[in-house]
MARGUSE-359382 format. One record per atom (N, C-alpha, C): x, y, z. Coordinates in steps of 0.1 Angstrom, whole numbers, plus 5000, padded with zeros to 4 digits. Atoms other than C-alpha are relative to their C-alpha. Layout:
% MARGUSE-359382
XYZ/...
% end
This chain:
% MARGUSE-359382
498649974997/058521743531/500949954990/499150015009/061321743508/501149855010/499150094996/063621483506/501249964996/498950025011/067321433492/500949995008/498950004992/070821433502/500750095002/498849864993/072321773503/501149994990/499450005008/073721783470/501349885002/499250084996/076921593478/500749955014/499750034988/077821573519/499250085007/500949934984/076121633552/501349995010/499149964989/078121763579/499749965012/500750034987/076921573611/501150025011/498949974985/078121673646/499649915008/500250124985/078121393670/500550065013/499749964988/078021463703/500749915014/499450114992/079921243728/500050025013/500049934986/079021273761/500349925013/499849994982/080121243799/498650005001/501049964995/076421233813/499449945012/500350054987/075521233846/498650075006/501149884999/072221413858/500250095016/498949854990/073321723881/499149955014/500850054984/070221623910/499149884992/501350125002/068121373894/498850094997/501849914998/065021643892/499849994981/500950015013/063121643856/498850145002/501049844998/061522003850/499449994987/500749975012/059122113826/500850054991/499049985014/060422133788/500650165001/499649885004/060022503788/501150065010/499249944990/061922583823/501649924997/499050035005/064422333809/500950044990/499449915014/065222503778/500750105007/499049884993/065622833798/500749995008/498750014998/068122703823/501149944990/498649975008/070122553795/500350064991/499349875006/070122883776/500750085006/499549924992/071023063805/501649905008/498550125000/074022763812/500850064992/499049985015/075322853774/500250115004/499749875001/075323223781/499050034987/500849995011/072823193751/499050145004/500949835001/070723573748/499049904991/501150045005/067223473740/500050084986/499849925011/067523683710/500949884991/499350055005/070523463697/499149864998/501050114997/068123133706/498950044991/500649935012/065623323686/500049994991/499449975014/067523373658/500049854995/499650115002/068623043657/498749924996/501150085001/065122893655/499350074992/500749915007/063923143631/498550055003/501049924996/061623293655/500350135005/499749875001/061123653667/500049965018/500249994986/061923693703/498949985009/501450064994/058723703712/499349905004/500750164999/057423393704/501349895008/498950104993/061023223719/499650075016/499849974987/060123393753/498649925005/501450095001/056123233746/500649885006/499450134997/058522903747/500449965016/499250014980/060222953782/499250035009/500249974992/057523083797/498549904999/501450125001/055122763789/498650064991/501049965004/052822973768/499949954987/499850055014/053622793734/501349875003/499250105001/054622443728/501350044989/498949985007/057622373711/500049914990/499950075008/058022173679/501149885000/498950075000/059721833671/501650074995/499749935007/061922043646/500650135008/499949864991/062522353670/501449885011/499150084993/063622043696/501249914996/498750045008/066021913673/500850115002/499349855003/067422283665/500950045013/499749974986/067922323703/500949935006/498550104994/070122033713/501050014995/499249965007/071922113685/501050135009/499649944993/072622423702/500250015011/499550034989/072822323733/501549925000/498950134998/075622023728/499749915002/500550134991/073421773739/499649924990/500850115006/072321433723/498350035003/501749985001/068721463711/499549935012/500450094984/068121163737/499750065012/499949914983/069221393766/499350125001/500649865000/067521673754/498450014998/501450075001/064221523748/499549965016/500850074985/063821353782/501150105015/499849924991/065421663799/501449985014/498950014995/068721533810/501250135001/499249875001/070921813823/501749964998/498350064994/074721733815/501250085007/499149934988/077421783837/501450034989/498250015009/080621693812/499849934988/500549995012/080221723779/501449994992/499349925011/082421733743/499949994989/500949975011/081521763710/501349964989/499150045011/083321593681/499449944987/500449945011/082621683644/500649904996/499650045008/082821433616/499150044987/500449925010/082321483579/499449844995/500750155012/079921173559/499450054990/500749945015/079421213525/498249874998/501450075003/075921083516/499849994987/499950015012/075120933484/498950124994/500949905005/073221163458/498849945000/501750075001/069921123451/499350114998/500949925004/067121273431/499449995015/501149944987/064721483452/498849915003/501350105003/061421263460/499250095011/500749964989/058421353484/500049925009/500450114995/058121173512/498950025007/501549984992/054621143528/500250035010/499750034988/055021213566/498249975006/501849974996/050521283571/500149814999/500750144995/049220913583/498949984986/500950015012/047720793551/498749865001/501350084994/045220553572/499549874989/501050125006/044820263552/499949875002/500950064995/042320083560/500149875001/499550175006/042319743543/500949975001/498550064996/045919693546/500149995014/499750044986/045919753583/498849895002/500650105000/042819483583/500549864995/499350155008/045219233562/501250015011/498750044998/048119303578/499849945020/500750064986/046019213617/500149854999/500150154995/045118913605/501349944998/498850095003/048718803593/500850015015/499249974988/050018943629/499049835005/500750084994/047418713644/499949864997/500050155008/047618393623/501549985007/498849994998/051418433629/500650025018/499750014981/051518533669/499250005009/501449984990/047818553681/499849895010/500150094988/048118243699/500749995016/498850034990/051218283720/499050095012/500850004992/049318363755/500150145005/500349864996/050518743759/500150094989/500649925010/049218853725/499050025006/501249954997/046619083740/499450134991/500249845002/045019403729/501350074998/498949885001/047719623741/501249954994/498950065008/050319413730/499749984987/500349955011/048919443697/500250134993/499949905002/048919793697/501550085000/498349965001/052519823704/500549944984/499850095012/053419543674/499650084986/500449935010/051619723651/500450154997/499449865002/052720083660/501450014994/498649995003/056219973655/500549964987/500050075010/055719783624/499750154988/500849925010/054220113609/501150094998/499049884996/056920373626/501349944995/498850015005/059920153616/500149964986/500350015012/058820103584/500550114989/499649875010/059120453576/501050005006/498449985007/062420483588/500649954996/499550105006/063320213572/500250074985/500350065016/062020283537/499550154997/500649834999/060720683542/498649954991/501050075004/057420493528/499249965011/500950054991/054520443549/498949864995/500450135004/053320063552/498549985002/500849975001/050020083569/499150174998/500249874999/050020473577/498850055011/501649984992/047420443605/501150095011/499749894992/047420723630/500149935021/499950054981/048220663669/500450115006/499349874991/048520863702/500449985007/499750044992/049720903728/499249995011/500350004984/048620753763/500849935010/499250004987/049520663796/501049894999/499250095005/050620323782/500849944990/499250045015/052420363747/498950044992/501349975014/051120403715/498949944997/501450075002/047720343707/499350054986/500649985015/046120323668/498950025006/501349905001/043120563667/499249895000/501350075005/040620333648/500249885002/499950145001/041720023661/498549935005/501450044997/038119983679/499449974986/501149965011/036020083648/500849854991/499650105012/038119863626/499649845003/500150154996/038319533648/498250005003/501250005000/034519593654/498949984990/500650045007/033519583622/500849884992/499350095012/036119313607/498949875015/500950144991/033719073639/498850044993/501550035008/030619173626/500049964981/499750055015/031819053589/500749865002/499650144995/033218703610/501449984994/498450015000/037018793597/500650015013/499149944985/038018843635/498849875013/501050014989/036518713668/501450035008/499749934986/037218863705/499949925007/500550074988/037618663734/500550095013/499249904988/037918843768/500749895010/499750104990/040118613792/501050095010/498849964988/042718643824/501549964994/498250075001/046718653816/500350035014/499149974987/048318633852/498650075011/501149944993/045918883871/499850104994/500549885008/045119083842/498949944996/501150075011/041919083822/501050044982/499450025016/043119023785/499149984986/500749995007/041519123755/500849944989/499750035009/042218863726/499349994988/500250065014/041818813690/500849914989/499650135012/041518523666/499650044990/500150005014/041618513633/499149934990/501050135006/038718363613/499749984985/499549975010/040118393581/501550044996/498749965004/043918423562/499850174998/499549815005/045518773553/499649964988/499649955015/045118893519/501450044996/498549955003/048918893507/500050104990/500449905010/047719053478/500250175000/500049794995/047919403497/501050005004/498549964995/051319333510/501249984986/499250085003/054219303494/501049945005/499150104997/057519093493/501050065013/499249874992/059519393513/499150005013/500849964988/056319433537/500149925009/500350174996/055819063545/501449995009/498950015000/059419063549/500550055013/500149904987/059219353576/499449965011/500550054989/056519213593/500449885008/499450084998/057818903600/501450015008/499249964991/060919073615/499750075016/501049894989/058719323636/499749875006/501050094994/057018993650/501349955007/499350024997/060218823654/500450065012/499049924990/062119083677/499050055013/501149894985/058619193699/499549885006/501650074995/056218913699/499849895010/500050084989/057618753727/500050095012/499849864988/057819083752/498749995004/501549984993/054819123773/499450125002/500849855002/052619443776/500650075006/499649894991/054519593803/501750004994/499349995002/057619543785/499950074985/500449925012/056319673753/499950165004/500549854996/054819953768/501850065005/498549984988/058720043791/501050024984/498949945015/060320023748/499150124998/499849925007/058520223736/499150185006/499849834994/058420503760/501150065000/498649955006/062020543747/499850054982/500549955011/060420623713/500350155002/500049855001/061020973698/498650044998/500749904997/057921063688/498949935006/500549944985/056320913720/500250125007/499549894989/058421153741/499550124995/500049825003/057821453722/498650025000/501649935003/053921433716/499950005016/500750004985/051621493750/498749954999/500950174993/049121233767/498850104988/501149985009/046321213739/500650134986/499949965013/048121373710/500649904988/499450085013/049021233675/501150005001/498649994998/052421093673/499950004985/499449935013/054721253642/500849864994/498950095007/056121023617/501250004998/498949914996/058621233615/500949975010/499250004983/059821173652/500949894996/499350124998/061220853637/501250044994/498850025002/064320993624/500950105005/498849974990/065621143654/500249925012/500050104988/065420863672/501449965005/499050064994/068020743694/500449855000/499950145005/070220413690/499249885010/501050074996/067720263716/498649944991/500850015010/064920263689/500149994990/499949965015/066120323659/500049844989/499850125012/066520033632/500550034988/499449945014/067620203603/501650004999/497949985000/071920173594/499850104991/499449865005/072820543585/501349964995/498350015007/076320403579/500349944986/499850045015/075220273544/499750094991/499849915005/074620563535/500850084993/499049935005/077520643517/500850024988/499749975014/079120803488/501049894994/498550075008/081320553465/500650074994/
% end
């Protein structure tokens, strides 16, 4: 995916909203879409158009026979009026209004930015044990709480830096993000005696922990990384699983992927100011 600034200004519409939810009910994305195109007075045709599909495929959408894309669900709130937030988690608004400002963005050559999960390996192995030397003792560093720490460390990274730090892939389940290969990996860093597992009780849970039986390799991080992690540890590594889990089901691209799919790296820069970390407002032209 391309990356730049839009020659000299981007035009953002903020949306400012009254939001109240009309009954409280939460409908399926696609039944949601088509009541609030048929709200706008929106012609699926025009909805269509707008999404650079053919009628066809936009009626596939409403009638649940074709998912809908991060990218499409961006397009759509837009067109609706609605903050991405509300339009992600199917908030219907009652009282709305819409107020247009202009921010110039600084230039900037074009660059690539990776969004594909570039999985690596060895860094997420260094960068475990530095989580673990650093918070693995405190008594509700478990498994899952690992898995959160680490997801966030990866996802705010990129929108931090549009650079991916470890690049490991995660999905979604019932409880938050979960890194793919975190089995395979911690499995073989204990049979090489960089790691050990102990299974114990936190509260009336069983609790799956790991120690460290060996330093990080800094060598694979750098000053910037180090720098990150260390903050990421800071702001989490006192929350407990079920509070971990409760943030980041406000995550964008939690919300948007479905139970057992890959979450988009991507998703992290329509995130809402609940999640987000990145200041857009330095973004700006001198």
């Amino acid at each position: 995916m391309f990356y730049n600034a839009l020659d000299k200004y981007i035009v953002h519409c903020y949306i400012v909203c009254s939001i109240n939810d009309e009954k409280g009910n939460i409908m399926a994305m696609n039944k949601f879409i088509k009541r609030m195109r048929e709200r706008m007075s929106i012609s699926q045709e025009k909805a269509a158009k707008y999404l650079d599909l053919t009628r066809q495929t936009f009626t596939q959408i409403e009638n649940g026979k074709r998912d809908v894309s991060l990218g499409e669900m961006k397009k759509l709130s837009l067109l609706f009026n609605m903050p991405f937030d509300k339009f992600v988690t199917e908030t219907e608004p009652k009282d709305y209004q819409v107020e247009i400002k202009d921010e110039y963005v600084e230039e900037s050559k074009v660059e690539y930015r990776i969004s594909v999960p570039q999985n690596k390996i060895e860094k997420f192995k260094e960068v475990l044990l530095y989580i673990l030397a650093k918070v693995g003792a405190k008594p509700n560093i478990g498994e899952t709480v690992l898995y959160k720490i680490l997801y966030f460390i990866d996802f705010d990274y990129y929108e931090k830096f549009e650079e991916q730090l470890m690049g490991a892939h995660y999905i979604k389940n019932h409880y938050g993000p979960t890194p793919i290969a975190f089995k395979k990996i911690t499995e073989d860093m204990i049979k090489k005696e960089d790691l050990e597992q102990i299974d114990q009780s936190y509260y009336e849970f069983n609790q799956k922990k790991y120690l460290p039986r060996r330093l990080a390799n800094l060598d694979l991080l750098t000053a910037r990384e180090i720098k990150h992690i260390d903050a990421e540890l800071e702001r989490l590594s006192d929350m407990n699983a079920k509070e971990l889990s409760e943030f980041s089901h406000k995550d964008v691209p939690w919300i948007t992927a479905k139970d057992g799919e890959e979450l988009e790296y991507e998703g992290v820069f329509y995130r809402t100011k609940d999640t987000s970390v990145r200041n857009y407002d330095n973004i700006i032209l001198n």
